[in-house]
PQR file of N, CA, C, O and H, with PARSE charges and radii, in Angstrom:
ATOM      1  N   UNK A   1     142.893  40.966  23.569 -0.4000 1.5000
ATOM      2  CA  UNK A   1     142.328  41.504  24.797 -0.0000 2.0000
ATOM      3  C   UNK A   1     141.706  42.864  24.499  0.5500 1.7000
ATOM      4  O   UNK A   1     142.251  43.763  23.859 -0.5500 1.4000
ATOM      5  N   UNK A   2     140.083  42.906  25.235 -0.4000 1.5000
ATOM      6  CA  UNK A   2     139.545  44.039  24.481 -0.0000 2.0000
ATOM      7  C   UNK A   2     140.203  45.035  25.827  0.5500 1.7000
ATOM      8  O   UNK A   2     140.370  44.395  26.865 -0.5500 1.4000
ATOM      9  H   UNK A   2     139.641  42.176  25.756  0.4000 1.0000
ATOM     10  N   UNK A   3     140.548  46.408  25.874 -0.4000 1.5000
ATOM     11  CA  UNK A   3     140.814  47.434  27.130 -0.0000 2.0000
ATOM     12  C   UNK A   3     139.639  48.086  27.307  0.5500 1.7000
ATOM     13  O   UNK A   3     139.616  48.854  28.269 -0.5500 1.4000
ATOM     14  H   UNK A   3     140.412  46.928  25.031  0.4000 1.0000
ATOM     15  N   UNK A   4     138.424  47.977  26.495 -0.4000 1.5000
ATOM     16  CA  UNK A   4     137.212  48.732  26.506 -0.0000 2.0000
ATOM     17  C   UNK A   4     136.440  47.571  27.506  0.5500 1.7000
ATOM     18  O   UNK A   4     135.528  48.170  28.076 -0.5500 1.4000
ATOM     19  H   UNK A   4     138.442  47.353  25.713  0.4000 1.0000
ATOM     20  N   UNK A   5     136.461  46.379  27.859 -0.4000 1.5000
ATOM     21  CA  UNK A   5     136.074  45.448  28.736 -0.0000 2.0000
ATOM     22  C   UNK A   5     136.216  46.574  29.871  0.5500 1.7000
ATOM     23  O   UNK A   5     135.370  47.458  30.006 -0.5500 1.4000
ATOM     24  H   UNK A   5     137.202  45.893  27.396  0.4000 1.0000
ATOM     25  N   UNK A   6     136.922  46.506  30.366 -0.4000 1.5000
ATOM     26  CA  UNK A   6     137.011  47.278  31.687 -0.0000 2.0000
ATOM     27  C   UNK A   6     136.386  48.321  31.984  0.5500 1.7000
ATOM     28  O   UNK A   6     136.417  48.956  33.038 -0.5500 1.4000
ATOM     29  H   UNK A   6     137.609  45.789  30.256  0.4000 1.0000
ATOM     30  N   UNK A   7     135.894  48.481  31.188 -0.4000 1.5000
ATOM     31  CA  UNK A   7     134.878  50.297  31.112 -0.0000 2.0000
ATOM     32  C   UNK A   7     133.415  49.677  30.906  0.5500 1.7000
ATOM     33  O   UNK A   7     132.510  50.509  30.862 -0.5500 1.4000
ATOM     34  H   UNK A   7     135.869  47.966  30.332  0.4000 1.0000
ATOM     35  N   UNK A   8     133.035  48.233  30.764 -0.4000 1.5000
ATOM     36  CA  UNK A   8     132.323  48.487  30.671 -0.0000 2.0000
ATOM     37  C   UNK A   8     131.038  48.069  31.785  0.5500 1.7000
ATOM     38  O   UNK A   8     131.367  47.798  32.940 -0.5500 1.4000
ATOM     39  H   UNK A   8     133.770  47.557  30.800  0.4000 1.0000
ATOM     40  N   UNK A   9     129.717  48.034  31.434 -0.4000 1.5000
ATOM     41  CA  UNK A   9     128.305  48.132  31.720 -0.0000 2.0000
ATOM     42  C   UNK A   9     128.608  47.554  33.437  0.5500 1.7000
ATOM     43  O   UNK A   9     127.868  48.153  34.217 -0.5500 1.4000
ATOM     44  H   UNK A   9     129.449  48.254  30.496  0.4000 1.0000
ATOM     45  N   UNK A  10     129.341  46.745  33.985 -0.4000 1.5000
ATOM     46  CA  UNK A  10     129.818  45.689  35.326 -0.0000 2.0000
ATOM     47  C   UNK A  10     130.758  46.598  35.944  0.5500 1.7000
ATOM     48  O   UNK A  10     131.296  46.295  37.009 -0.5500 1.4000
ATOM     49  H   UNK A  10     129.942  46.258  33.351  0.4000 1.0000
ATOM     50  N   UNK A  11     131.099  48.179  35.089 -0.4000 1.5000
ATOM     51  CA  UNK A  11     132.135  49.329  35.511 -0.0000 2.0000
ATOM     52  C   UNK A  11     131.318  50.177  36.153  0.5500 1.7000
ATOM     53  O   UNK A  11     131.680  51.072  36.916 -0.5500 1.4000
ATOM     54  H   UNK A  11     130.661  48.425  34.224  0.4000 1.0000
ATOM     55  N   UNK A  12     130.112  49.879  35.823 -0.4000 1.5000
ATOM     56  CA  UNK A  12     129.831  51.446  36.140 -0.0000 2.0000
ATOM     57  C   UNK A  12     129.990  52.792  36.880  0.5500 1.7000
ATOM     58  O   UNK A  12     130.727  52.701  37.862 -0.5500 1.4000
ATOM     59  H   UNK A  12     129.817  49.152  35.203  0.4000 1.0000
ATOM     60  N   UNK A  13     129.679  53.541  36.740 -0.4000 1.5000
ATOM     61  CA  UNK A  13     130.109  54.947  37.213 -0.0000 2.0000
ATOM     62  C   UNK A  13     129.384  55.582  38.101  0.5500 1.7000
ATOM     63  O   UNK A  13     128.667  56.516  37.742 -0.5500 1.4000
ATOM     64  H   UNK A  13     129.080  53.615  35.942  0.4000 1.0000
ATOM     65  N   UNK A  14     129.450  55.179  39.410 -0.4000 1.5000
ATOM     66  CA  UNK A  14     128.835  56.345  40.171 -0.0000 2.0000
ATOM     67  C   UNK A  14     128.227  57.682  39.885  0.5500 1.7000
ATOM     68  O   UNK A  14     128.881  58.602  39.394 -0.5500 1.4000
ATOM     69  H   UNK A  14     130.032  54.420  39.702  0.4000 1.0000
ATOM     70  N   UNK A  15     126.869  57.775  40.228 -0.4000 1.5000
ATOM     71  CA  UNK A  15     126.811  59.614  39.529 -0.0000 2.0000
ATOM     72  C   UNK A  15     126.904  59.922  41.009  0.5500 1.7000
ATOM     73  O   UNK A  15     125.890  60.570  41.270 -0.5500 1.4000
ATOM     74  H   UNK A  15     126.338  57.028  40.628  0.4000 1.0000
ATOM     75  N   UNK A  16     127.454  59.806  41.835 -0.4000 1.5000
ATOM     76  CA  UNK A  16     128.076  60.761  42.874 -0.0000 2.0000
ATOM     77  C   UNK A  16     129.382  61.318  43.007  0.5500 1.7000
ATOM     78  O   UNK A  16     129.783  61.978  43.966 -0.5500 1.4000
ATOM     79  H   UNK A  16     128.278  59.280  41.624  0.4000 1.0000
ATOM     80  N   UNK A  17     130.208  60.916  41.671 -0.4000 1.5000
ATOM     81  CA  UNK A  17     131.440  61.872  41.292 -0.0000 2.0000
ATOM     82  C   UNK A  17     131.215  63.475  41.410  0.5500 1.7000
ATOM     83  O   UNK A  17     130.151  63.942  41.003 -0.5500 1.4000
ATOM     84  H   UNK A  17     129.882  60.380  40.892  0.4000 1.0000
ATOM     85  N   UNK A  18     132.278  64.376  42.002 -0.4000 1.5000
ATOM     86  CA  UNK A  18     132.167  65.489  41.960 -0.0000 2.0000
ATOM     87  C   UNK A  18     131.862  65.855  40.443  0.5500 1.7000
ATOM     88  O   UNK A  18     131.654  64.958  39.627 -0.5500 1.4000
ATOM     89  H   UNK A  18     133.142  63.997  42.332  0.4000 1.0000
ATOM     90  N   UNK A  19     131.837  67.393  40.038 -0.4000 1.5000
ATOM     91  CA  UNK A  19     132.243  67.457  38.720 -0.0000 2.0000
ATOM     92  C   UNK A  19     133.818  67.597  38.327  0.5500 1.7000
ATOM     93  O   UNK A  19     134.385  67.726  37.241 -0.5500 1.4000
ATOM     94  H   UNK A  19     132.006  68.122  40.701  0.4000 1.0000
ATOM     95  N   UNK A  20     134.245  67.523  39.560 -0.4000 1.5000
ATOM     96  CA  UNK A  20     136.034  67.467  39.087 -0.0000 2.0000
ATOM     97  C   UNK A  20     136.374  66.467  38.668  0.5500 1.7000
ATOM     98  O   UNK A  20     137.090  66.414  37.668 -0.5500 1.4000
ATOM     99  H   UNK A  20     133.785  67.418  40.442  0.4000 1.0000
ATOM    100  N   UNK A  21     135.878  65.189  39.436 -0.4000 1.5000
ATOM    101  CA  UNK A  21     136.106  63.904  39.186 -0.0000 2.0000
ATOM    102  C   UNK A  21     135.235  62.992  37.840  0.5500 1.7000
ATOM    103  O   UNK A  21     135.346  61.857  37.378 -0.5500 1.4000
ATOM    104  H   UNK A  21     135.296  65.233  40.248  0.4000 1.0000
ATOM    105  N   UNK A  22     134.492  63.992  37.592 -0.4000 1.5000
ATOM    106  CA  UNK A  22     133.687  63.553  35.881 -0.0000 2.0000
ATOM    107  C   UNK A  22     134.547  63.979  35.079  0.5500 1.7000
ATOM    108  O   UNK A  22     134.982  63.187  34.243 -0.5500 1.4000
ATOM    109  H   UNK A  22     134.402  64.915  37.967  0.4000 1.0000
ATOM    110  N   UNK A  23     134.970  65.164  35.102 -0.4000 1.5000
ATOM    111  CA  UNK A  23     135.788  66.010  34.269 -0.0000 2.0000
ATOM    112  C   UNK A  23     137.178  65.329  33.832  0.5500 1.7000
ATOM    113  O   UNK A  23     137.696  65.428  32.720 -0.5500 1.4000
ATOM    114  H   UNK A  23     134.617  65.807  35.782  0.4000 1.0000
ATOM    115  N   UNK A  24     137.594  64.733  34.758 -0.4000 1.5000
ATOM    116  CA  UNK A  24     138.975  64.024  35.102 -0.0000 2.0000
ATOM    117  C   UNK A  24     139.031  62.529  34.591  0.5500 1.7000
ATOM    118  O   UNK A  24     140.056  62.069  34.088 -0.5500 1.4000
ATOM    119  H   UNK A  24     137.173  64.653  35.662  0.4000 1.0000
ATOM    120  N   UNK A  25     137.924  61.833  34.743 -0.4000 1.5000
ATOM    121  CA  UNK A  25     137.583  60.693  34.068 -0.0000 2.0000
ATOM    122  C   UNK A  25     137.499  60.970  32.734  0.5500 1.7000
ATOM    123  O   UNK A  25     138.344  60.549  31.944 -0.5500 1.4000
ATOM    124  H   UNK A  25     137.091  62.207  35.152  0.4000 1.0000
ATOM    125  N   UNK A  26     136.334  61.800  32.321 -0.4000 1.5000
ATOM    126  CA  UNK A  26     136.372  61.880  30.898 -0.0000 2.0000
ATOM    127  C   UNK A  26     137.636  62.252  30.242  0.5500 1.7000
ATOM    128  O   UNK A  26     138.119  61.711  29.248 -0.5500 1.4000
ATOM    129  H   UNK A  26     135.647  62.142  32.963  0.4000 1.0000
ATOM    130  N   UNK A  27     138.054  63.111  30.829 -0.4000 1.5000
ATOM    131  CA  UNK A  27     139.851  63.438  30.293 -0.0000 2.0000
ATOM    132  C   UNK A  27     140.560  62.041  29.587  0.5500 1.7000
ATOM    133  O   UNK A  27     141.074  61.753  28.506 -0.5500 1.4000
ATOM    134  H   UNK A  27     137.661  63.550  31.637  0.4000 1.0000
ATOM    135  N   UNK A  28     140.225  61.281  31.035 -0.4000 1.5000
ATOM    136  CA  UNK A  28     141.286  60.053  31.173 -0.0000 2.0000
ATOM    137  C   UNK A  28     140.520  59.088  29.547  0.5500 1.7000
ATOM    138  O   UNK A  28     141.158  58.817  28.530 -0.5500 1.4000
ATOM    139  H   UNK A  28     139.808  61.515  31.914  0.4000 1.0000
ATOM    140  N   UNK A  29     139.224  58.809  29.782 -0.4000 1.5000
ATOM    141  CA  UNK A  29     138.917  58.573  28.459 -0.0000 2.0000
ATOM    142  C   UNK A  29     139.469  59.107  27.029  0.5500 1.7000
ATOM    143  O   UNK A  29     139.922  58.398  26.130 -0.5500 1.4000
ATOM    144  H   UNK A  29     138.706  59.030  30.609  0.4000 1.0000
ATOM    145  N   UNK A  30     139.368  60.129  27.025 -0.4000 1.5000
ATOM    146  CA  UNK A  30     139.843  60.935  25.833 -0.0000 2.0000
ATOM    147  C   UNK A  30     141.394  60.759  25.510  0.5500 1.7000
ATOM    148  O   UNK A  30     141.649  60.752  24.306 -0.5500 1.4000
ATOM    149  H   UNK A  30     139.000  60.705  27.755  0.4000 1.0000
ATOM    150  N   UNK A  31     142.218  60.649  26.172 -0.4000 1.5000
ATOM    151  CA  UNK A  31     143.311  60.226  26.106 -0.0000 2.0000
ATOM    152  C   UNK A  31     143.415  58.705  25.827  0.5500 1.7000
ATOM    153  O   UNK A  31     144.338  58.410  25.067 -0.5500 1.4000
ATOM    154  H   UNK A  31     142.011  60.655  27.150  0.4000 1.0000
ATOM    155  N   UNK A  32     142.610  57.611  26.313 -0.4000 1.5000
ATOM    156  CA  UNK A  32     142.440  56.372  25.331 -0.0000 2.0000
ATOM    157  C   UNK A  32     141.880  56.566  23.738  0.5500 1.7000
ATOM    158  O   UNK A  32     142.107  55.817  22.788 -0.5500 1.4000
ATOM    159  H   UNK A  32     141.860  57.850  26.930  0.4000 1.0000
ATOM    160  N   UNK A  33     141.259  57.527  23.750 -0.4000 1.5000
ATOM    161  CA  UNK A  33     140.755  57.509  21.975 -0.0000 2.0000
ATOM    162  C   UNK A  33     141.953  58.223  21.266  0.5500 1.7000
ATOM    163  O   UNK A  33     142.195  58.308  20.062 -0.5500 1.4000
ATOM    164  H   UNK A  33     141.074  58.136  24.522  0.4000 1.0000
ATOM    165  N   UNK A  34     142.543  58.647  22.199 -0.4000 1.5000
ATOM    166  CA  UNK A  34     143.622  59.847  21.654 -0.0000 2.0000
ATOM    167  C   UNK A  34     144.804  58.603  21.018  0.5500 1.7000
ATOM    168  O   UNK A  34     145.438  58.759  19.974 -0.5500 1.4000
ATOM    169  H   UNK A  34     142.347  58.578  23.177  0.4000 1.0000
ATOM    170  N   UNK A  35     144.889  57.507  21.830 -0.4000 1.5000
ATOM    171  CA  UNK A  35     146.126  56.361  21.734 -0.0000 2.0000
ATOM    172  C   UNK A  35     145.198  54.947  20.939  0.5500 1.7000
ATOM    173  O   UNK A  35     145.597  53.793  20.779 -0.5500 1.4000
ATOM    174  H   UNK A  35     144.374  57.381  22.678  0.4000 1.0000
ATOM    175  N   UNK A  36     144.090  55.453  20.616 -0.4000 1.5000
ATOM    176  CA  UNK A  36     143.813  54.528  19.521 -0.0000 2.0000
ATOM    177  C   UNK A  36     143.179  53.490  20.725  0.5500 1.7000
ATOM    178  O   UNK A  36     143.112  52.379  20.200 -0.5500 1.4000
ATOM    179  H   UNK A  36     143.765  56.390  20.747  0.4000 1.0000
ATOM    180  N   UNK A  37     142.702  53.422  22.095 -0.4000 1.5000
ATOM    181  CA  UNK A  37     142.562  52.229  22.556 -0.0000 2.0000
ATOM    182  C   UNK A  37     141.216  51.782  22.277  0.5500 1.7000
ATOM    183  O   UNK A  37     140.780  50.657  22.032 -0.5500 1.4000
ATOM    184  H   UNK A  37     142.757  54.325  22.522  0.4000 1.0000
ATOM    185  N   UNK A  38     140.465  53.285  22.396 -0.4000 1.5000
ATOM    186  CA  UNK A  38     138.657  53.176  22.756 -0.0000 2.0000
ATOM    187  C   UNK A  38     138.474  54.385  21.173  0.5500 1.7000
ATOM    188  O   UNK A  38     139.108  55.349  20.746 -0.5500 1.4000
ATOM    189  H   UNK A  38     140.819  54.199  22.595  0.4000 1.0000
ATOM    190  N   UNK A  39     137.184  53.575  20.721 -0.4000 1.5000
ATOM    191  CA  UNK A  39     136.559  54.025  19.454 -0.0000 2.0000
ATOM    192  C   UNK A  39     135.748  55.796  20.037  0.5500 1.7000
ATOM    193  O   UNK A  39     135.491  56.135  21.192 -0.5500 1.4000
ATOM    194  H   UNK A  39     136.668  52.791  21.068  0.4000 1.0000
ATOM    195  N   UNK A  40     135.593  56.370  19.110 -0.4000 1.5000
ATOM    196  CA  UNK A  40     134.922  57.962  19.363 -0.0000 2.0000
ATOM    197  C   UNK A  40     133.946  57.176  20.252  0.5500 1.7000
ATOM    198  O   UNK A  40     133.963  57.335  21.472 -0.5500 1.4000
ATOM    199  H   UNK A  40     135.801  56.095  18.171  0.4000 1.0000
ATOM    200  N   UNK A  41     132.997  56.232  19.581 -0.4000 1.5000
ATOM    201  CA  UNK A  41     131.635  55.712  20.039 -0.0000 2.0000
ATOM    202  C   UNK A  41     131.665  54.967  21.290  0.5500 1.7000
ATOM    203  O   UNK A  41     130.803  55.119  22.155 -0.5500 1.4000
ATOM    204  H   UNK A  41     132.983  56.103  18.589  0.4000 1.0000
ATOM    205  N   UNK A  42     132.721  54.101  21.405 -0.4000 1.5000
ATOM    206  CA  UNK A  42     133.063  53.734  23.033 -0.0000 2.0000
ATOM    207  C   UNK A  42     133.026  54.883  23.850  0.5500 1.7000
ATOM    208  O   UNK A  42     132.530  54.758  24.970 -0.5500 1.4000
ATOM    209  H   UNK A  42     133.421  53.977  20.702  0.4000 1.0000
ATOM    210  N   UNK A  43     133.441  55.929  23.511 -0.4000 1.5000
ATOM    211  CA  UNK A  43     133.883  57.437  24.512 -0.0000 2.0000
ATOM    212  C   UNK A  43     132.344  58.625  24.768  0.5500 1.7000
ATOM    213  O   UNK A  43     131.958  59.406  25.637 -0.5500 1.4000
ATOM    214  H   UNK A  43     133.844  56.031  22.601  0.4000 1.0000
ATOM    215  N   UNK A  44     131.922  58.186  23.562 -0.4000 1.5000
ATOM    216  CA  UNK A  44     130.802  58.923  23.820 -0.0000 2.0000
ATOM    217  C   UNK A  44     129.717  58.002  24.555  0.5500 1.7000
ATOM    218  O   UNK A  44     128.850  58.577  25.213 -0.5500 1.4000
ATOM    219  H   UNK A  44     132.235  57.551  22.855  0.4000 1.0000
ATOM    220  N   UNK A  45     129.718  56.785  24.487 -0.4000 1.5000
ATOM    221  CA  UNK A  45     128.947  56.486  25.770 -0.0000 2.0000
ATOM    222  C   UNK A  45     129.120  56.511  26.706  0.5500 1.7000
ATOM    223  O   UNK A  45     128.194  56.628  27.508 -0.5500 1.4000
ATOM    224  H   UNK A  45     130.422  56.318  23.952  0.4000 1.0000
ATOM    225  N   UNK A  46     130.906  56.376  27.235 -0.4000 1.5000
ATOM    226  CA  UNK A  46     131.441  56.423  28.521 -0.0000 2.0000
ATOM    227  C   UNK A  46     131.112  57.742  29.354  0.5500 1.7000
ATOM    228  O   UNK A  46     130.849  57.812  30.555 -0.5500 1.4000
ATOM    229  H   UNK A  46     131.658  56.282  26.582  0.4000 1.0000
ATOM    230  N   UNK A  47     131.197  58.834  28.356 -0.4000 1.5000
ATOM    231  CA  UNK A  47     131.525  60.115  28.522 -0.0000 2.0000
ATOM    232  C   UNK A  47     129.422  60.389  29.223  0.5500 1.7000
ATOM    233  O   UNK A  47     129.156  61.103  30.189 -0.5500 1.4000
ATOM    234  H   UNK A  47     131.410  58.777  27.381  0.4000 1.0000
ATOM    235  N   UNK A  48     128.724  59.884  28.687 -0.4000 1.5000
ATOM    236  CA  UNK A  48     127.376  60.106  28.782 -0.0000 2.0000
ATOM    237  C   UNK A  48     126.900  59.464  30.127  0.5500 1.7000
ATOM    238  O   UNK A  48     126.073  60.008  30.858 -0.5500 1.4000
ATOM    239  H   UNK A  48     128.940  59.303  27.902  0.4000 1.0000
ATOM    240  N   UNK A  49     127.545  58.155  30.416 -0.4000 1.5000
ATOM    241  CA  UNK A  49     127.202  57.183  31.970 -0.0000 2.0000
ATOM    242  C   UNK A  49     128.259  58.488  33.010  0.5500 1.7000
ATOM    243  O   UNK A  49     127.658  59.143  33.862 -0.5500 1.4000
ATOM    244  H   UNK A  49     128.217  57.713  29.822  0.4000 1.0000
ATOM    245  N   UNK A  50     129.392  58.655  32.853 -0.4000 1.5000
ATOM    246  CA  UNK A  50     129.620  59.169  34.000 -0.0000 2.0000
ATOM    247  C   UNK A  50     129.540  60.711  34.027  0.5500 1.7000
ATOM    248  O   UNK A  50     130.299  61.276  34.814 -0.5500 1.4000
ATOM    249  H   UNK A  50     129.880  58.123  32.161  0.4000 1.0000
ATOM    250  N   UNK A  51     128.702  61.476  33.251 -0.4000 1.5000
ATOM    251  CA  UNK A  51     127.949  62.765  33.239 -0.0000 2.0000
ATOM    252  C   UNK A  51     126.454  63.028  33.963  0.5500 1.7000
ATOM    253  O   UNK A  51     125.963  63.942  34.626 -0.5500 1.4000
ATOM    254  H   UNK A  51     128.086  61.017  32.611  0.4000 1.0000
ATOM    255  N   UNK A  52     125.966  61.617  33.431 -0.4000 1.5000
ATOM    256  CA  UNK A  52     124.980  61.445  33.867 -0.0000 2.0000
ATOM    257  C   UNK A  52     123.829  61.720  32.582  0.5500 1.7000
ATOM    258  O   UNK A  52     122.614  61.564  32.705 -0.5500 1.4000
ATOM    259  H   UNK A  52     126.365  60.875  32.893  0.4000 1.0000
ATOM    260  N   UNK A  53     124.285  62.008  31.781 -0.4000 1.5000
ATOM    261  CA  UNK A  53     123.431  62.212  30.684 -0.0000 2.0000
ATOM    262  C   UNK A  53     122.330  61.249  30.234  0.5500 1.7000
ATOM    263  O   UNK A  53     121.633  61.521  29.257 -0.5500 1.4000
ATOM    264  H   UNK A  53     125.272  62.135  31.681  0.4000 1.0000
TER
END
């Protein structure tokens, strides 16, 4: 079972998140790469859709 399924492209991310709530997501990401779930490269795209980058 992939856990990066759930994050992805059918996930998407509102860009009407505050910036608290970007900030807080990406956190929450970073703490999956931190536990080995999601690759740097999974995180840096995640991190880029809900920034808005």
């Amino acid at each position: 079972m992939n856990t990066a399924n759930n994050l992805g492209p059918n996930s998407e991310i509102k860009h009407t998140q505050s910036l608290d709530e970007q900030i807080a997501a990406v956190k929450k990401l970073k703490s999956l790469v931190d536990e080995g779930i999601l690759s740097e490269d999974e995180f840096n795209l995640k991190k880029k859709e809900i920034m808005g980058l």
